[in-house]
C-alpha positions as a Markdown table, in Angstrom:
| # | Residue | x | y | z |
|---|---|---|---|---|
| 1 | Unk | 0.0 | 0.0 | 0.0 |
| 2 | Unk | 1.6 | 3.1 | -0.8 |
| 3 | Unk | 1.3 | 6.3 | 0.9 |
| 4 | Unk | 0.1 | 9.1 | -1.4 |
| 5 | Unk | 0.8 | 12.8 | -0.5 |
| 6 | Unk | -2.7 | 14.0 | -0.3 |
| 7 | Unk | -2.8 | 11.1 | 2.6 |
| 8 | Unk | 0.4 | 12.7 | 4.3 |
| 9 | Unk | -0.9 | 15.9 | 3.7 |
| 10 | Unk | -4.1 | 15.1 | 6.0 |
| 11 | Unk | -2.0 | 13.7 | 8.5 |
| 12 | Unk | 0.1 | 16.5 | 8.7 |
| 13 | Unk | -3.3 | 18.8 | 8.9 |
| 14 | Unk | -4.9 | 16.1 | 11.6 |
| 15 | Unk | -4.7 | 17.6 | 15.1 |
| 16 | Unk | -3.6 | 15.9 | 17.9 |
| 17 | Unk | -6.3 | 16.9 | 20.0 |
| 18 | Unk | -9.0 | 15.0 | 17.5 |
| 19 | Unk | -6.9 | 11.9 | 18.2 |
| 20 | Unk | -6.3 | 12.0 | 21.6 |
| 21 | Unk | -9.3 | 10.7 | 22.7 |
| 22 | Unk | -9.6 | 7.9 | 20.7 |
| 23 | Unk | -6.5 | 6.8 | 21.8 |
| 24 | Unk | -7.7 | 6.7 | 25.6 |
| 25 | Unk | -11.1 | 5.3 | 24.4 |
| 26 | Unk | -9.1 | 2.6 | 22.6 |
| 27 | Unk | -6.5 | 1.4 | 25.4 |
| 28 | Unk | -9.1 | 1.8 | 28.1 |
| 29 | Unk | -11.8 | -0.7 | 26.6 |
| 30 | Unk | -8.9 | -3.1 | 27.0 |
| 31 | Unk | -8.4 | -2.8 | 30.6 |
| 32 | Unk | -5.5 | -0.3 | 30.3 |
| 33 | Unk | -5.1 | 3.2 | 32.1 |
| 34 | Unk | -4.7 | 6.7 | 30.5 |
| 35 | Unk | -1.3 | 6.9 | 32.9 |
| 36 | Unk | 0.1 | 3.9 | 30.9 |
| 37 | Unk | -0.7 | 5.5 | 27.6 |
| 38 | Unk | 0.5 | 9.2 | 28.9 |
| 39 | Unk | 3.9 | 6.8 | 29.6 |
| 40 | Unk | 4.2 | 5.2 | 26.1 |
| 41 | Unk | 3.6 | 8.8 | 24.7 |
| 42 | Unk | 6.2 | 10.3 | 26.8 |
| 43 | Unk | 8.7 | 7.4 | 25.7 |
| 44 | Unk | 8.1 | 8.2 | 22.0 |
| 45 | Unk | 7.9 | 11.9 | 22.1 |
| 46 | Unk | 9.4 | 13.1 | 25.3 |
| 47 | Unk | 6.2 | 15.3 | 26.1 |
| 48 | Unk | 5.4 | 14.8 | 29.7 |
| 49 | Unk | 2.0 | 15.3 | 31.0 |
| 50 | Unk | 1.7 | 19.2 | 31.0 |
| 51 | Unk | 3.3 | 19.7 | 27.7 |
| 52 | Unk | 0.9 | 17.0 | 26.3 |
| 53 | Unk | -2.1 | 19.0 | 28.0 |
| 54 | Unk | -0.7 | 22.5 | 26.1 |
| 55 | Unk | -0.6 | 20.8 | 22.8 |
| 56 | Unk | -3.9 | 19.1 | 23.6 |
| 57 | Unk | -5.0 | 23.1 | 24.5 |
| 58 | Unk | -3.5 | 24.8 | 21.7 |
| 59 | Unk | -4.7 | 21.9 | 18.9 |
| 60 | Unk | -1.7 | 21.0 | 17.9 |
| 61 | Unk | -2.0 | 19.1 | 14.7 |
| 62 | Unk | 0.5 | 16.1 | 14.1 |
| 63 | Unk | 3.2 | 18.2 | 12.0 |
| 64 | Unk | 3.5 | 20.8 | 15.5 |
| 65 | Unk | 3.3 | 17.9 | 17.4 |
| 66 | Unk | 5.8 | 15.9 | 16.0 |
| 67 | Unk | 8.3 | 19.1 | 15.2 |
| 68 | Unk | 8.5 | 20.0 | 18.9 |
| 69 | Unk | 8.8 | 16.2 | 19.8 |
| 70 | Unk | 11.9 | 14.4 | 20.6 |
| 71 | Unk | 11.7 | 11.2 | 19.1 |
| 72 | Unk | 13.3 | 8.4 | 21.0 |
| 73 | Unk | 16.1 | 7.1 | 19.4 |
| 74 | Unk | 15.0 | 3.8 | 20.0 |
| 75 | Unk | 12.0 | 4.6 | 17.9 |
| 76 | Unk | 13.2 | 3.1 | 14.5 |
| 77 | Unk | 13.1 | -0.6 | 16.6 |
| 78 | Unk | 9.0 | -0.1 | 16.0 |
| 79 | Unk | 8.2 | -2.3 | 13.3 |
| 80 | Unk | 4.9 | -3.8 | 11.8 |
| 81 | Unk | 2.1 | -3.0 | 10.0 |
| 82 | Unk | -0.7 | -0.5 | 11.0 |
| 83 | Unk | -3.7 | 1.1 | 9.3 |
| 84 | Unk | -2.4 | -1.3 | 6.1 |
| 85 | Unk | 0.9 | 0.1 | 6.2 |
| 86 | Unk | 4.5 | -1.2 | 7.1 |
| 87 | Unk | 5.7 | 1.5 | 9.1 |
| 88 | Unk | 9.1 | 0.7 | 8.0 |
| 89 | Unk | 8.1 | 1.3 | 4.5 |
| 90 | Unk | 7.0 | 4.5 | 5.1 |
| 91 | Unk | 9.2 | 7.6 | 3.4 |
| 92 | Unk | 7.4 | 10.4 | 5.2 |
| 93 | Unk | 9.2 | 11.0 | 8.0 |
| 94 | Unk | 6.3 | 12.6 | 10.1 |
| 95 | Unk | 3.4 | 9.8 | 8.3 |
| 96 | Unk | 6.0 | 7.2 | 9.9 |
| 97 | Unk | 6.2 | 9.0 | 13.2 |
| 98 | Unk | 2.2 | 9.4 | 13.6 |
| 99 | Unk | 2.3 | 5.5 | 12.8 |
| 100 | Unk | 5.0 | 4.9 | 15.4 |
| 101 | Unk | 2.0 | 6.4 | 17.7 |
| 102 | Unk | -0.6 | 4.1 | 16.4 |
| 103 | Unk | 0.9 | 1.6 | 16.6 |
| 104 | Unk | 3.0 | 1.6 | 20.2 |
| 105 | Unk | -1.3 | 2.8 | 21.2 |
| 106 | Unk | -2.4 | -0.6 | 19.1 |
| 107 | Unk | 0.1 | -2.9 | 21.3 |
| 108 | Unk | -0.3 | -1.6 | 24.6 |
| 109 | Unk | -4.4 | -2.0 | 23.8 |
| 110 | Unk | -3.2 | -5.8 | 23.0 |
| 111 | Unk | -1.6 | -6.3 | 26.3 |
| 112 | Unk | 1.6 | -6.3 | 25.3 |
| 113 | Unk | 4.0 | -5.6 | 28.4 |
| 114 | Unk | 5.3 | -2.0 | 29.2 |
| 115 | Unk | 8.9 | -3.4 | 28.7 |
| 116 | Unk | 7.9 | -4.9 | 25.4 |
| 117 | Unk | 6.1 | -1.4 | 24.4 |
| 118 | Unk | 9.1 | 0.8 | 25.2 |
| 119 | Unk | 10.8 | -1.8 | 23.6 |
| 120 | Unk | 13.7 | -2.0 | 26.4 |
């Protein structure tokens, strides 16, 4: 599957703060807490709870978000498909970052161990 740019290009546009919630609605439905997915954000972006709350405030889209981030540099271990796509595949660096997201959001929502998530 191939990412086009008009599909970057709504990513890029897609704010964080539309996301967000699904994201807690997601992990929560499988018995996780909103503290473990504030951690596995933090891991991946370095945004602690306030700054997530300011980004969250100021509706951030996902090309702010991801510009002020800073990326773990174990972030490139992340591998698998999500949405249809092999993140390591993806070309767009900021497409592959928002699918980094998804997909450390998808495991923890599969049980997957915090060790495993952080990928430690």
């Amino acid at each position: 599957m191939n990412v086009t740019p008009e599909h970057n290009e709504r990513i890029a546009k897609m704010t964080f703060a539309s996301v967000y919630p699904h994201y807690i609605t997601k992990v929560a439905k499988k018995g996780r807490t909103q503290e473990e997915l504030l951690q596995v954000i933090e891991w991946l972006t370095g945004f602690d709870d306030k700054a997530l709350k300011s980004l969250i405030d100021e509706k951030s889209t996902f090309e702010t978000f991801f510009t002020k981030a800073t990326l773990n540099p174990n972030a490139g271990l992340i591998k698998g498909a999500i949405c249809g796509y092999r993140i390591e595949e993806i070309d767009n660096e900021l497409t592959r970052n928002v699918r980094y997201l998804d997909k450390l959001v998808d495991e923890l929502a599969k049980g997957k161990t915090m060790e495993k998530i952080l990928r430690k």
